[in-house]
C-alpha positions as CSV (number, residue, x, y, z in Angstrom):
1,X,23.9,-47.1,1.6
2,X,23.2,-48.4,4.9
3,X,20.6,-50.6,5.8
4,X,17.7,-49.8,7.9
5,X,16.9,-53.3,8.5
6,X,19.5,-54.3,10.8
7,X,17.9,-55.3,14.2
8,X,21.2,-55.5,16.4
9,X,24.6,-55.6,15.7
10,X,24.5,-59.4,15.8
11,X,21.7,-60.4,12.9
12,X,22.5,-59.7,9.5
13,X,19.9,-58.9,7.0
14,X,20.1,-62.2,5.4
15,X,19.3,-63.7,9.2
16,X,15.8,-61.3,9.4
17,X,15.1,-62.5,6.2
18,X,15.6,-65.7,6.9
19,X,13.8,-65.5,10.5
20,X,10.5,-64.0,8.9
21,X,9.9,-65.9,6.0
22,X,6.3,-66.8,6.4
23,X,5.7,-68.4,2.5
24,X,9.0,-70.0,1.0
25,X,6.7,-71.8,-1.5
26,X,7.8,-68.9,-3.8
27,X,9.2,-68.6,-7.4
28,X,11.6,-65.9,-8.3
29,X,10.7,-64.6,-11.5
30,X,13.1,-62.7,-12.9
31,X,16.6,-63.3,-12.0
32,X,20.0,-62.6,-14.4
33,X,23.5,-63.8,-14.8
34,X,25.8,-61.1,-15.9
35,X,30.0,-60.8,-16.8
36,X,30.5,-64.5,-15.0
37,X,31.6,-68.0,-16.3
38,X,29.9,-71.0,-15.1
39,X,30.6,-70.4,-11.5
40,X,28.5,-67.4,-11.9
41,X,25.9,-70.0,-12.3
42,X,26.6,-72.1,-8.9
43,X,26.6,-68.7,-6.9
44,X,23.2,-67.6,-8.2
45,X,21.9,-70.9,-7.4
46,X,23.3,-70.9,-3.9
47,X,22.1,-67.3,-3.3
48,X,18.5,-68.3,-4.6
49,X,18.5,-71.6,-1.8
50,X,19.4,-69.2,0.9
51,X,16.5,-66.9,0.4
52,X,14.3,-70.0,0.3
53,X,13.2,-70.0,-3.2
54,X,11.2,-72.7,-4.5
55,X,12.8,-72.2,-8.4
56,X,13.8,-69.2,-9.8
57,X,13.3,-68.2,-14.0
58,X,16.8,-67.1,-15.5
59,X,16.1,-64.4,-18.1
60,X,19.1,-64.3,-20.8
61,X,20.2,-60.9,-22.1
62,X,22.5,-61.9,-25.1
63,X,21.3,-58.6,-26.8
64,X,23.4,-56.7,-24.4
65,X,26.2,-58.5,-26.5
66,X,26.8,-61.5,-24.3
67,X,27.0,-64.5,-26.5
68,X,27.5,-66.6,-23.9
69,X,24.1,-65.8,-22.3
70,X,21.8,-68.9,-23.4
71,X,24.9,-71.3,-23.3
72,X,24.2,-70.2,-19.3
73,X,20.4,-71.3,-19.3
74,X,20.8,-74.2,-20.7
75,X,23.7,-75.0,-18.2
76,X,21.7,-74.2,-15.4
77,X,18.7,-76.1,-16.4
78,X,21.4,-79.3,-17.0
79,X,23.0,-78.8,-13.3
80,X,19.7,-77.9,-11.3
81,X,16.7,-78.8,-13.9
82,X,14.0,-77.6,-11.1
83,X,14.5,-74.0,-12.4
84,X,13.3,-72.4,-15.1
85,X,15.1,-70.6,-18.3
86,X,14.1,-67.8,-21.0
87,X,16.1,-67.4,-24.0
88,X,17.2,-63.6,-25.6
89,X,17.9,-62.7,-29.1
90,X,21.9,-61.3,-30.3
91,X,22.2,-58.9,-32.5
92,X,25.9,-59.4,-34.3
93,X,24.5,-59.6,-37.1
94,X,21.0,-59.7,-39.0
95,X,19.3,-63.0,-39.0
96,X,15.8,-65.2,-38.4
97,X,14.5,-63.8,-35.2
98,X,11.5,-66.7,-35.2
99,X,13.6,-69.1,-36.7
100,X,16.0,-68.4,-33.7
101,X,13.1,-68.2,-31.3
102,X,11.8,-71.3,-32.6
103,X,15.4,-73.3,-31.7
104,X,15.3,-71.9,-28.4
105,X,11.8,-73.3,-27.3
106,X,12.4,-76.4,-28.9
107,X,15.8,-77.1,-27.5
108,X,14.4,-76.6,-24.1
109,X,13.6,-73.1,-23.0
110,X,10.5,-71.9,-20.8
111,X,9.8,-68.3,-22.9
112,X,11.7,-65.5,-24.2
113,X,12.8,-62.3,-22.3
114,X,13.5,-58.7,-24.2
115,X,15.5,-55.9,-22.6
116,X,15.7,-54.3,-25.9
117,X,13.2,-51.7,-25.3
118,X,15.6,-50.5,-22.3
119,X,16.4,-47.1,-23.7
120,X,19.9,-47.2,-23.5
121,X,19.7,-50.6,-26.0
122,X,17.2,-48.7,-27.9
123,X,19.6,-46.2,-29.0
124,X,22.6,-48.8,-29.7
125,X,20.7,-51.1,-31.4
126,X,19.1,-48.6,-33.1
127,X,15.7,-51.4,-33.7
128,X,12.5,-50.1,-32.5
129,X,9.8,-52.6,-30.4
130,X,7.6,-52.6,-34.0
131,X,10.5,-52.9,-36.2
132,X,9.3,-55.2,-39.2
133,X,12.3,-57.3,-38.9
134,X,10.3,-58.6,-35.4
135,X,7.5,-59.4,-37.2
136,X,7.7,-63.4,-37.9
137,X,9.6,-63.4,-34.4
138,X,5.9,-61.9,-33.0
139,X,4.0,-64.1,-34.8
140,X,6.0,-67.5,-34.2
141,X,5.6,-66.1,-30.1
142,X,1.7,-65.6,-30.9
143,X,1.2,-68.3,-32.2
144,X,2.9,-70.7,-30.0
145,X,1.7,-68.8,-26.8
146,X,5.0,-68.7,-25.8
147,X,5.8,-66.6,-22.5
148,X,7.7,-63.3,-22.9
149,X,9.2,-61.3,-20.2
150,X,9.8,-57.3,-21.6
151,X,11.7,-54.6,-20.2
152,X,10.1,-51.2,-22.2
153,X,11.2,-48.2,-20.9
154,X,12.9,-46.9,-17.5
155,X,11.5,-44.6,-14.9
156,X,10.1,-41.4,-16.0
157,X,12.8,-39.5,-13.7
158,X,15.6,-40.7,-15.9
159,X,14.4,-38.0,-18.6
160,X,14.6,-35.1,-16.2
161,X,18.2,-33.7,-15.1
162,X,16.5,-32.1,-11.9
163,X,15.2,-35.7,-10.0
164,X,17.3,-38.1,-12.0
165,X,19.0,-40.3,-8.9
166,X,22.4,-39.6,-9.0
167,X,23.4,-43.5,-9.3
168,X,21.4,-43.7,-12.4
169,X,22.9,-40.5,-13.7
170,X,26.1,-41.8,-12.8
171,X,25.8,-45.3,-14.3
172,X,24.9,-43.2,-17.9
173,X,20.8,-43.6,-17.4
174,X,19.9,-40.3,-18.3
175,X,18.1,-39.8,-21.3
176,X,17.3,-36.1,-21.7
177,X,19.8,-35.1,-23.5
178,X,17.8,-35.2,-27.3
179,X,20.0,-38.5,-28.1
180,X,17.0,-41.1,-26.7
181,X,13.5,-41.1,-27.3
182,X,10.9,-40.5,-25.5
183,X,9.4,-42.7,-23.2
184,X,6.5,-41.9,-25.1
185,X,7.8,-43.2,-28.3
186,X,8.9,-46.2,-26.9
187,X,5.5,-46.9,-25.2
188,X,3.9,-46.3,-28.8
189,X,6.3,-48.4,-30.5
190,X,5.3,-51.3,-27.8
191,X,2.0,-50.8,-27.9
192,X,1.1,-50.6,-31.7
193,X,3.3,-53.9,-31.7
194,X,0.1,-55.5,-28.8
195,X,-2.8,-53.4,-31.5
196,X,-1.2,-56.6,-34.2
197,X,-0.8,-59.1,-32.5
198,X,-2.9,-59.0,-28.7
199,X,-3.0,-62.5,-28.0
200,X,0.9,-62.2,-27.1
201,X,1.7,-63.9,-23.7
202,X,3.5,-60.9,-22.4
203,X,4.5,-60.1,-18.9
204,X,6.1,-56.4,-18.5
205,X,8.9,-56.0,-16.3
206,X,8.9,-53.8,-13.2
207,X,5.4,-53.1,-14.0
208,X,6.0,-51.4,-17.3
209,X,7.3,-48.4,-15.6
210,X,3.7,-47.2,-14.8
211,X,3.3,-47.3,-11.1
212,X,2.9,-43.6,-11.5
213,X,-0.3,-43.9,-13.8
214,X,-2.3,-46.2,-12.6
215,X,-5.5,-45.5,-14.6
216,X,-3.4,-45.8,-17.5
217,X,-1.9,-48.9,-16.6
218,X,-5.5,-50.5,-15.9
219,X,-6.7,-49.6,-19.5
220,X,-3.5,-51.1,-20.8
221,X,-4.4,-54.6,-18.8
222,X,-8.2,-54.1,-20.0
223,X,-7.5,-53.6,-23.7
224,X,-4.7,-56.6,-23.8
225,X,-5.7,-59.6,-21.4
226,X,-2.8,-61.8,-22.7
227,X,-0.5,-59.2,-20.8
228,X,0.6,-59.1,-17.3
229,X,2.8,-57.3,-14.9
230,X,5.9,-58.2,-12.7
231,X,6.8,-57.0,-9.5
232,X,10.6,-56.5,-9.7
233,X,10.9,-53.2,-7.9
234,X,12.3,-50.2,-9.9
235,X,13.9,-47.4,-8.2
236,X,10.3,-45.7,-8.0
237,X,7.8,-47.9,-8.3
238,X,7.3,-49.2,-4.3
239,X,7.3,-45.7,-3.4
240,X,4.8,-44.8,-6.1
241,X,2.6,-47.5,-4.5
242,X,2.8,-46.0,-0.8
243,X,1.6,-42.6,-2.0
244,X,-2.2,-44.8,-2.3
245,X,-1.3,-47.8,-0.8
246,X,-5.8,-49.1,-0.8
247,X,-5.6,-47.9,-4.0
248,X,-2.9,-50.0,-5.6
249,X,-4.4,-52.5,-3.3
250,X,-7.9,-52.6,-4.9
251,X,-5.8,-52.7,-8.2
252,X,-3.4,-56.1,-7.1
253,X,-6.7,-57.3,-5.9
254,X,-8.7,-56.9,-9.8
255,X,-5.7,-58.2,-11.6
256,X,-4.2,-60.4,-9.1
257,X,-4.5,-63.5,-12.1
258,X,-2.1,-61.3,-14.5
259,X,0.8,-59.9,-11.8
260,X,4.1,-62.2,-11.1
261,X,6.6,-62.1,-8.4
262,X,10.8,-61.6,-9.1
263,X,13.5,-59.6,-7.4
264,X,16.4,-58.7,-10.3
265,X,18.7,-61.1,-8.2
266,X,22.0,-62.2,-9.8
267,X,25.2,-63.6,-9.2
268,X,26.7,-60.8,-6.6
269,X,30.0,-60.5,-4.7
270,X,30.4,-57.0,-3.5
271,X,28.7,-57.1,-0.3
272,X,27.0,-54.1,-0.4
273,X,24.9,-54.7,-4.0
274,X,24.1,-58.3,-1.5
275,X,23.1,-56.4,1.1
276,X,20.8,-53.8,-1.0
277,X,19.7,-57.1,-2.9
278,X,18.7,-58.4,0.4
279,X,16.8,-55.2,1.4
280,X,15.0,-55.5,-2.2
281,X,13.7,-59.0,-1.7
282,X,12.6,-58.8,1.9
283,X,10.3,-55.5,1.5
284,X,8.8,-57.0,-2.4
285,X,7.7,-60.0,0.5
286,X,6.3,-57.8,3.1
287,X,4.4,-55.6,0.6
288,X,2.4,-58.5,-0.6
289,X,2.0,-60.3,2.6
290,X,1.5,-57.0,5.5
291,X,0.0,-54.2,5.8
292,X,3.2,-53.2,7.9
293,X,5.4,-49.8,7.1
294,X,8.5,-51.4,5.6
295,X,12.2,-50.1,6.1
296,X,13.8,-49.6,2.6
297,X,17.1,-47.9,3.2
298,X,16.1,-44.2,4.3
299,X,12.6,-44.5,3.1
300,X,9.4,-46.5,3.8
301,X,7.4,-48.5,2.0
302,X,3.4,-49.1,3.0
303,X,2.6,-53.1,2.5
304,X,-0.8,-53.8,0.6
305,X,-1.2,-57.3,3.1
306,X,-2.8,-59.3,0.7
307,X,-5.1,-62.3,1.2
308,X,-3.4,-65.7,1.0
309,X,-5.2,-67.1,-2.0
310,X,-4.1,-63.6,-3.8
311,X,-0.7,-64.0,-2.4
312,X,0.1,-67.9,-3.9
313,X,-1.0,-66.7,-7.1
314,X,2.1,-64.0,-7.2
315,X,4.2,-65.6,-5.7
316,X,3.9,-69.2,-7.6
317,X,0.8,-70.0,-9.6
318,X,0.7,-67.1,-12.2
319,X,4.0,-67.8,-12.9
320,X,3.6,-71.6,-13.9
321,X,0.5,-70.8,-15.6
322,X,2.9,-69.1,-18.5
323,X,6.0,-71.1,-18.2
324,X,4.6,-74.3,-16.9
325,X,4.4,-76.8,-13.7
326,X,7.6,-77.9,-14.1
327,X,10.4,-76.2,-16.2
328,X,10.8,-77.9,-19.7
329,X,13.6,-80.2,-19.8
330,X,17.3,-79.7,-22.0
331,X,16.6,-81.4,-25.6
332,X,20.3,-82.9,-25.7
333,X,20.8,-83.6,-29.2
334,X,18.8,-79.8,-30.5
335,X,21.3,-78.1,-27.7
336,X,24.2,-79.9,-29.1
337,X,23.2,-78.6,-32.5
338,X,22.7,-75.0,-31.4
339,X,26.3,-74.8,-29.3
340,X,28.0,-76.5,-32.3
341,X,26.3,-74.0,-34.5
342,X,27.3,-71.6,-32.5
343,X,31.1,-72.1,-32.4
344,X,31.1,-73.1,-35.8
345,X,29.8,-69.5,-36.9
346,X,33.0,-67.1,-38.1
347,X,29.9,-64.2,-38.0
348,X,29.9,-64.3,-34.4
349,X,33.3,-63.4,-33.8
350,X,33.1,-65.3,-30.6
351,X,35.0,-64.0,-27.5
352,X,37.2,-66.1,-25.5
353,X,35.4,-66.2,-23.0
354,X,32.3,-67.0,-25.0
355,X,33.8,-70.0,-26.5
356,X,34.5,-71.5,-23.1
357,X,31.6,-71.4,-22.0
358,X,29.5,-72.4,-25.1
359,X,32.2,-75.2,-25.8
360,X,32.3,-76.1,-22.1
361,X,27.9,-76.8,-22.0
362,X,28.1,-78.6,-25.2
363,X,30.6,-80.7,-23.5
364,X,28.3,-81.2,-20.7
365,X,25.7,-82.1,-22.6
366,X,27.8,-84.9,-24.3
367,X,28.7,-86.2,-21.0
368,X,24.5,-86.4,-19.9
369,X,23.8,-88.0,-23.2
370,X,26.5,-90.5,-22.9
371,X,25.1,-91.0,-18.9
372,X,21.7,-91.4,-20.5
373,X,20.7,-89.0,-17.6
């Protein structure tokens, strides 16, 4: 795709971005770490500087069968301990999900993230959102007031074979075919889990997949006050907001205590996913903060130009009000004992890979013990 955001041959996008940055006092949300080793790490941290970030919250997706996933947030929280870290459940085998949960927060992590409810992780790990073996893992969360961040669902397009983008039908994200449920089901299944326990600190990702129902969406944030709303952008969703853009205005401006900002960004090299990275995080900016029509490859989108108090609250302050001020710092000793554990564990049939890095983090955090840092 090319972008539309190039203003002469000279300026890349990363220079506008750069050049119009008018509130850098901003925390990035929702950011990931995917098929890397602890460079990976370095390269999203460098990326996240240059676009000016304040912190950034790294969301771990060991159910997608990455071992290796939480050994990476407590890294990064070791190496740059001004960011933020939510830990994710694996599935190799059946185990304690609260008990797990429970290790995770007291070791040193900010929340817990969920991408389960992704349809294509539905169907392979064949566990619905209300399954009873998430039960104690609901209630520990509930209890605690831990934060969540939850992917449920996908657009609505990816069901339908006529409007299904063909980069989502090509990267296996259609689900009409009778072997996924519904989006329905799924938003049942999440829902019913909210009806038992509603005080769940719960913020759904890239707004819950509902930018094309608003009323719904409201009664949703009415019936469930512990539950908000980031602003990652889905394929659909900043679109779905410039078909009424004073309507979704009135609707950031009711619930602007319960919406978060993040952008999806993760450690990139090909430079055309940095480019339509770039293009993502300047126009989820410029909706909040104009009233501007925004270039968004061969489309526009209509900003909502929030006020300033409204805008710090997205940007930063709803953010810290779930995960905290400051990110909580690594526990050495409790992360020593949950690597160990980890590499000790024959169930896990850790990768090679895996092992480096989980052997590699406990080794660093011998080294900060010993440094008594």
């Amino acid at each position: 795709m090319e972008s539309k955001l190039t203003a002469n041959k000279n300026e890349s996008n990363q220079d506008i971005f750069f050049r119009d940055i008018l509130y850098p006092d901003t925390i990035d949300s929702h950011v990931h770490l995917f098929h890397c080793s602890l460079e990976g790490v370095w390269d999203l941290i460098d990326f996240e500087k240059k676009l000016g970030y304040k912190a950034f919250n790294y969301l771990s997706c060991e159910c997608m069968d990455d071992l290796a996933q939480n050994a990476l947030g407590i890294y990064l929280k070791l190496i740059a301990p001004d960011n933020y870290a939510y830990g994710g459940l694996h599935y190799r085998y059946s185990y304690d999900f609260a008990k797990e949960a429970q290790m995770l927060m007291e070791l040193g992590f900010d929340g817990m993230k969920m991408v389960e409810n992704k349809p294509t992780l539905r169907k392979h790990l064949n566990m619905a959102t209300n399954d009873p073996r998430y039960d104690e893992f609901y209630a520990y969360m509930e209890q605690t007031k831990a934060p969540m961040i939850i992917h449920v669902a996908d657009p609505e397009e990816f069901w339908d074979e006529n409007v299904i983008p063909e980069w989502a039908l090509s990267a296996g994200y259609y689900y009409g075919d009778g072997s996924f449920v519904s989006k329905e089901q799924i938003y049942e299944e999440t829902l019913s889990v909210l009806e038992r326990y509603p005080k769940l600190s719960i913020t759904f990702a890239h707004f819950f997949f509902l930018s094309g129902d608003r009323d719904r969406l409201s009664k949703i944030l009415d019936r469930y006050p512990s539950v908000g709303l980031d602003i990652v952008s889905g394929t659909e969703m900043y679109f779905n907001f410039t078909k009424d853009p004073l309507g979704w205005r009135d609707f950031f401006l009711k619930y602007q205590d319960r919406i978060i900002f993040g952008t999806d960004n993760m450690n990139l090299y090909d430079p055309m996913d940095i480019d339509n990275a770039l293009i993502v995080n300047r126009f989820e900016h410029e909706f909040i903060r104009t009233d501007n029509q925004i270039p968004a490859w061969d489309k526009t989108i209509q900003g909502i130009g929030l006020p300033n108090e409204v805008q710090r609250k997205i940007f930063k302050t709803n953010f810290q009000k779930l995960a905290g001020d400051k990110p909580k710092p690594i526990r050495l000793d409790a992360a020593m004992d949950y690597l160990d554990g980890r590499l000790k564990d024959e169930k896990l049939n850790l990768t090679n890979r895996e092992v480096y890095i989980i052997q590699s983090v406990y080794n660093l955090c011998k080294e900060h013990k010993a440094a008594n840092i």
